[in-house]
N, C-alpha and C positions, 0 to 999 in steps of 0.2 A: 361590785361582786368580785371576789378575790380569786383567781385560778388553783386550784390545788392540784401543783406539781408533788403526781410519785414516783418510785422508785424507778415504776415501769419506761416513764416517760423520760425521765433523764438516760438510762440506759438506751433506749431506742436513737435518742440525740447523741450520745454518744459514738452509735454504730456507724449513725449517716456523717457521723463527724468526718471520725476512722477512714470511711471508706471513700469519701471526697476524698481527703489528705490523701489518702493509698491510690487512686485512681489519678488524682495529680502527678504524684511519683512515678504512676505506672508509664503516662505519657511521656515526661520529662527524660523517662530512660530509654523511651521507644525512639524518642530521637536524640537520642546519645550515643546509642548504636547504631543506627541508621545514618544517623547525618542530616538527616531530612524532616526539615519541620513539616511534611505532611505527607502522613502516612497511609492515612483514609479520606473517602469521600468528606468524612465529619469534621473531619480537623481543621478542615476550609473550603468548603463549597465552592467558594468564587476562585481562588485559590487553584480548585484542583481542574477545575474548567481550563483556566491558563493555560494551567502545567499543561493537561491534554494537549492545547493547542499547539504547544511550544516543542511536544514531542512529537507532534506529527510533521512538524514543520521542519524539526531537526532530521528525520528519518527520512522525508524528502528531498533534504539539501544532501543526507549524506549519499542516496542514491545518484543526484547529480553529480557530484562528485566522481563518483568509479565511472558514472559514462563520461564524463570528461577526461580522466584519464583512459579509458580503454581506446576513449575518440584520438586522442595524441596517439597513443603507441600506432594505432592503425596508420592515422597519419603518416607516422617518421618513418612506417614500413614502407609503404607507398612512397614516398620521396626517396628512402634508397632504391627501391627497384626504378623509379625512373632517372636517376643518378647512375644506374649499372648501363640500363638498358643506352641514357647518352652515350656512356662510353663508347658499350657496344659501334655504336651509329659512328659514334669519332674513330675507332678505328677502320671501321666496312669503308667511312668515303677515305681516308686514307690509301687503303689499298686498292679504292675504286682510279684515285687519281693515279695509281703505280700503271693500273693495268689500261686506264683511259691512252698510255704513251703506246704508241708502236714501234718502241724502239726495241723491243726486250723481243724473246726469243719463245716461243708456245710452252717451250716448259717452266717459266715463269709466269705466264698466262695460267698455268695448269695450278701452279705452289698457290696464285691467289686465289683461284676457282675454289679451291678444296678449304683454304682458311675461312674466306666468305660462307659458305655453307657450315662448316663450325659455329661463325657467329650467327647465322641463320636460326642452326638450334641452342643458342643459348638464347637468342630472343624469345623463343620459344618457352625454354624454364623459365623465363623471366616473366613472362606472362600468365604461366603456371606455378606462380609462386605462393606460396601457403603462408597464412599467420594464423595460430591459435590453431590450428588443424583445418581452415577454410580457404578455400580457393578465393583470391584478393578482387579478381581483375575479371573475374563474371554476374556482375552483379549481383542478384538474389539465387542463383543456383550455385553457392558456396560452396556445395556437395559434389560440381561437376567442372572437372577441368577443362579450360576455355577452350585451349588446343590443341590437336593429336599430341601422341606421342610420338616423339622422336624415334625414326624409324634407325636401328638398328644398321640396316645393309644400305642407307642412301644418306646422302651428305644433307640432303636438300627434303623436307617432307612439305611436297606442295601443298595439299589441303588446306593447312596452317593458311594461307592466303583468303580460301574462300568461309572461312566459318567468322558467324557472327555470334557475339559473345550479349550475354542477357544485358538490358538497359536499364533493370532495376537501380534503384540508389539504396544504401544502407544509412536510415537514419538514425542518430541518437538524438533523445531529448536532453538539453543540460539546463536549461529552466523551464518555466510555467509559459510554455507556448511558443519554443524556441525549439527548433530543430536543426541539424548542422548534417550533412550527408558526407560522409567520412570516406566514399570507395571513388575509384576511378574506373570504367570498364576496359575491357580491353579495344574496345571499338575508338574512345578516347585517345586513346595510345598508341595504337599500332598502325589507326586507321580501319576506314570502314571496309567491310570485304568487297571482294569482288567476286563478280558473278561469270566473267569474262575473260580468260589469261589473254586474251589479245588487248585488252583496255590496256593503252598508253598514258590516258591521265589520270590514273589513280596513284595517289602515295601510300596506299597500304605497305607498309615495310616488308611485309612477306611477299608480295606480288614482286615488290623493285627488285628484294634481291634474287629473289625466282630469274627475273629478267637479266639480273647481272651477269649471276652462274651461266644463264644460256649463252650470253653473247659473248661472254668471258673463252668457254668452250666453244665457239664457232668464231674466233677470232676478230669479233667485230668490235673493233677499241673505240670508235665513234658513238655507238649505241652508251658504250658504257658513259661518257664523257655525258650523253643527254641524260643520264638517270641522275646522275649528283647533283641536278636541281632537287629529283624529287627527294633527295636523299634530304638535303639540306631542311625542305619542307615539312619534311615529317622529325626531325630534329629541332625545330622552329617549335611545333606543335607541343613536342615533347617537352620543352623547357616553359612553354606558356602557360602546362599543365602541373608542373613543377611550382611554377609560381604560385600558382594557385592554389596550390597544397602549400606551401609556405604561407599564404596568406591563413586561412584556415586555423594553421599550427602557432600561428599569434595568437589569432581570435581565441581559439581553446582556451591558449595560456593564460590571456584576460579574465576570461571567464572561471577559469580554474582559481584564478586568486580571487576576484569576488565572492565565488561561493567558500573558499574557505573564512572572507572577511564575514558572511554571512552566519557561518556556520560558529564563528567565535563570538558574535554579538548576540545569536540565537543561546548558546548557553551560557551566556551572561544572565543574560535576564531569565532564564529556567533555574539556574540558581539561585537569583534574587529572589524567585518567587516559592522553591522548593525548600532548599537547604538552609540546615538550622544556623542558627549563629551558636558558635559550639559554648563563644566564653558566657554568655546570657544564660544557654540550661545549665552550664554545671552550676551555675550561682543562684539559679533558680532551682536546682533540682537540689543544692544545698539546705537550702533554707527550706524546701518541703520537708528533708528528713528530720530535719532539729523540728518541724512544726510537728509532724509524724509522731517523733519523740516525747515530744511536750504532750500532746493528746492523747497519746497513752497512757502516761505519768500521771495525768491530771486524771485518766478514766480509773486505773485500778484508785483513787482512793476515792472517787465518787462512788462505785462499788462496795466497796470495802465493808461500809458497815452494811450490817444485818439484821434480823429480828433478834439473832443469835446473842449476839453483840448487845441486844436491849434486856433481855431476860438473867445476862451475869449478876 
């Protein structure tokens, strides 16, 4: 039994020809301006799964990233201030050995007293040092400055000796279960307070040079000669803590270049799996329009004739 093809049925074939061939084109150009051979879920299901995964994976590396650098800058911050604060200490025993001699006259006594309390309160800003608008060297109270202010009408602000500064640590993540604690407190630093201005073994730096200034001013050059252990000790500490932020500021920089080795292999293969191969559509998307062309060509004359055309 023979099928009898009509009019109707060639036309209908014709339509779903047309619109295959146009719906081909329509893709081929969807990624031709895009660049991206998947545009939708449909376009590759397994495909777009990837991709997700490989976007989330990217968006996590590149957050790694900023914490690793934000982790460095804090770092480098932190190494200068206790790069400032040695100094400080290098010059205090300096003039502590001037004043340790009894050879000099009280008002030499007096030139050093007033310098040492100078550098007194610059340990002080140095301790009160801000990055990003956050107080460095108080742990988690970022908001709150470790140590008085610098009083105005006295060379020397005792309190600075007895305050204890928070022991929080500031963590950043820079990978999948990695944490790195980027601050230093000022208890670290400067030494732990003290509860007692009569305590003779403590190296808090503010208590020494509290005890410099005094003995400095009451002429007692021997007193001064026994602090420049503790001077020594708390600049011992200071460079240990130094180190150790140097260590850290390797570690980062490791880490920094892994994840960016990370973050170039991750979009390698996101483009492998995304992006079109541009010279395959235009050759592909050529050959749909000439096929386009042709099925058109070919439909107006399947059309063409009519009843019209049988009754001439």
């Amino acid at each position: 039994m023979s099928l009898r093809v009509t009019q109707t049925m060639m036309s209908a074939q014709l339509l779903r020809n047309v619109s295959n061939n146009l719906g081909r084109m329509n893709t081929l150009q969807d990624q031709l301006s895009s660049g991206k051979r998947i545009n939708a879920p449909s376009d590759d299901p397994v495909g777009m799964t990837f991709s997700m995964r490989y976007r989330s994976e990217l968006a996590s590396n590149e957050q790694y990233v900023k914490n690793a650098d934000t982790a460095a800058s804090s770092l480098e911050f932190t190494d200068t201030a206790l790069d400032q604060a040695v100094n400080v200490l290098q010059r205090t025993r300096e003039l502590m050995v001037q004043g340790a001699t009894g050879a000099m006259p009280q008002t030499a006594y007096d030139a050093i007293q007033k310098e040492i309390g100078e550098l007194y309160n610059q340990l002080i800003e140095i301790g009160n040092s801000k990055f990003n608008g956050k107080y460095m060297f108080n742990g988690e109270e970022t908001e709150t400055p470790p140590y008085p202010k610098v009083s105005s009408d006295s060379a020397v602000t005792p309190k600075a000796q007895h305050v204890g500064t928070d022991p929080g640590k500031i963590n950043y993540e820079l990978s999948p279960a990695m944490t790195m604690s980027v601050n230093l407190t000022g208890n670290e630093i400067f030494g732990e307070p003290v509860t007692d201005d009569s305590d003779v073994d403590s190296d808090n730096v503010f208590h020494v040079l509290s005890r410099v200034v005094e003995a400095l001013g009451n002429g007692q050059n021997e007193q001064v000669s026994e602090l420049l252990g503790k001077i020594d000790t708390r600049m011992n500490a200071m460079l240990e803590q130094r180190a150790e932020v140097g260590a850290r500021m390797n570690r980062v920089a490791m880490i920094s270049g892994r994840l960016e080795e990370m973050g170039i292999n991750l979009t390698s293969i996101q483009s492998k799996t995304e992006d079109a191969d541009l010279a395959e559509v235009i050759t592909n998307l050529k050959v749909n329009e000439n096929i386009y062309q042709a099925s058109l060509s070919a439909g107006a004359k399947i059309i063409m004739p009519s009843l019209v055309d049988f009754l001439r």
